[in-house]
N, C-alpha and C positions, 0 to 999 in steps of 0.2 A: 803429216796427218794421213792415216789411210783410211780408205773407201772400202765401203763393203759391211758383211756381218763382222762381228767380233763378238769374244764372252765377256762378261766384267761378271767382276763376283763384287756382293754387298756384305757389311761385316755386321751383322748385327750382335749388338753387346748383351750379356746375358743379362742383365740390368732392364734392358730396355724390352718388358712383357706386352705391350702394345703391338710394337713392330713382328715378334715372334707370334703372338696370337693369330695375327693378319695373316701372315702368312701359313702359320699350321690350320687356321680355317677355310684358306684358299686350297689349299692342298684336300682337307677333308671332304672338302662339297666335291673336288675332282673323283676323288677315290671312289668314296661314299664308303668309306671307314675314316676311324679315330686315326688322326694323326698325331706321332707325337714326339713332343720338343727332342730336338736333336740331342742324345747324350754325348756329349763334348766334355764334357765337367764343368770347369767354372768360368773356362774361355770363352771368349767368341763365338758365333754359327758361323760361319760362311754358306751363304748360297749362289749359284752362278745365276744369270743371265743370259741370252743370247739377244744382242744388240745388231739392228739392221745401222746401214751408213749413215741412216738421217738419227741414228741415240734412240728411235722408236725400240721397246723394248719386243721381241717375239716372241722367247719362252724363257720361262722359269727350271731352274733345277727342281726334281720331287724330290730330294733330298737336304738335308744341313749335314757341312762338314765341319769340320775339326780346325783343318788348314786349309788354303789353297793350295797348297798340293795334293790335298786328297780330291778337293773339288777337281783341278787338273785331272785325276786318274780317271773320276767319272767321267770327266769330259770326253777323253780321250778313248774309253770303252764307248760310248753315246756314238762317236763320229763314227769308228769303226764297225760299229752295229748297223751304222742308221739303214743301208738296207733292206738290215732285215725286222727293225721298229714299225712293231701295229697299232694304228691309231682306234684309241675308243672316245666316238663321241658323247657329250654328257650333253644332259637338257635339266635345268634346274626348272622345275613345275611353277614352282613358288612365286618370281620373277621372269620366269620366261627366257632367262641366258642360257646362251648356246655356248661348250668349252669343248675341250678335247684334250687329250697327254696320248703321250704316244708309251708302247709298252717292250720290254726288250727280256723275252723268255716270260710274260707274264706281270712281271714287276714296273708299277711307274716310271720311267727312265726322265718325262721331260715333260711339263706342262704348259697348257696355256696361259700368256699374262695377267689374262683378265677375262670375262666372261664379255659375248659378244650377243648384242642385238636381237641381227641377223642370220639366218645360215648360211648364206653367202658369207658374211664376216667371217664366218669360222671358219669355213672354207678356203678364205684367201690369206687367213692368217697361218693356219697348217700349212699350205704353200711356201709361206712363206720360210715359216722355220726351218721347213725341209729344203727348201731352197741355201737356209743361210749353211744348213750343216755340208751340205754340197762344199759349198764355197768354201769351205773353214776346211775340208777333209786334206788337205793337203798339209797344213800349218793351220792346227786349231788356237797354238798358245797365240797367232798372230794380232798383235792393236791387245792384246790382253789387258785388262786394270783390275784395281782394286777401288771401289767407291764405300765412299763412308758415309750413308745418310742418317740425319740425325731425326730419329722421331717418324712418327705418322708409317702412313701404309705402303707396304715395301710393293707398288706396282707403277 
């Protein structure tokens, strides 16, 4: 078993509009534009994760892919950017959460898991993602998986 960040991508089934909601509404309130369902056809989404040592989740992909190798190719464009990815932070009025995604020429490259508290939270959560892509810039595919969760909110 290794230590450290790693990415896991989740497979969501295109059956399953619960799961895909959650997430393309997690994504929208990020943007603050319409997100929309990944066009794959009739396959699967896949979206990545970026997983700290303890399985805590850090970021989310802004995107759905096709395959996990395409998810791989963003991956692998993401590490190699990451110096030069600009974070925007968000403040939802409505509830009061603090998020952030980090941007790569403009475009959403990687978001936050989940909306925080805090500003410190967000702050130490951004740390940290940027911490794991650090870690991972060597060997991103490294500890890689595939998880299948069945149902409910993809965070």
């Amino acid at each position: 078993m290794s230590t450290g960040a790693r990415f896991q991508f989740i497979r969501i089934d295109p059956t399953d509009q619960i799961r895909m909601a959650s997430w393309i509404h997690h994504i929208s309130r990020l943007t603050g534009a319409p997100a929309e369902q990944a066009s794959v056809g009739d396959g699967p989404v896949y979206v990545w994760t970026l997983a700290a040592g303890n399985h805590r989740v850090l970021a989310r992909s802004a995107s759905g892919f096709a395959s996990i190798e395409d998810g791989w190719a963003d991956i692998e464009k993401l590490v190699a950017a990451r110096e030069t990815l600009s974070p925007r932070m968000v403040r939802l009025e409505s509830s009061r959460g603090y998020g952030w995604l980090l941007l790569d020429d403009g475009a959403p490259a990687m978001t936050c898991a989940r909306w925080y508290a805090m500003e410190r939270d967000r702050r130490e959560s951004l740390r940290s993602a940027r911490l794991g892509l650090d870690q991972l810039a060597v060997d991103p595919r490294r500890a890689g998986e595939e998880l299948t969760v069945a149902g409910g909110d993809p965070r």
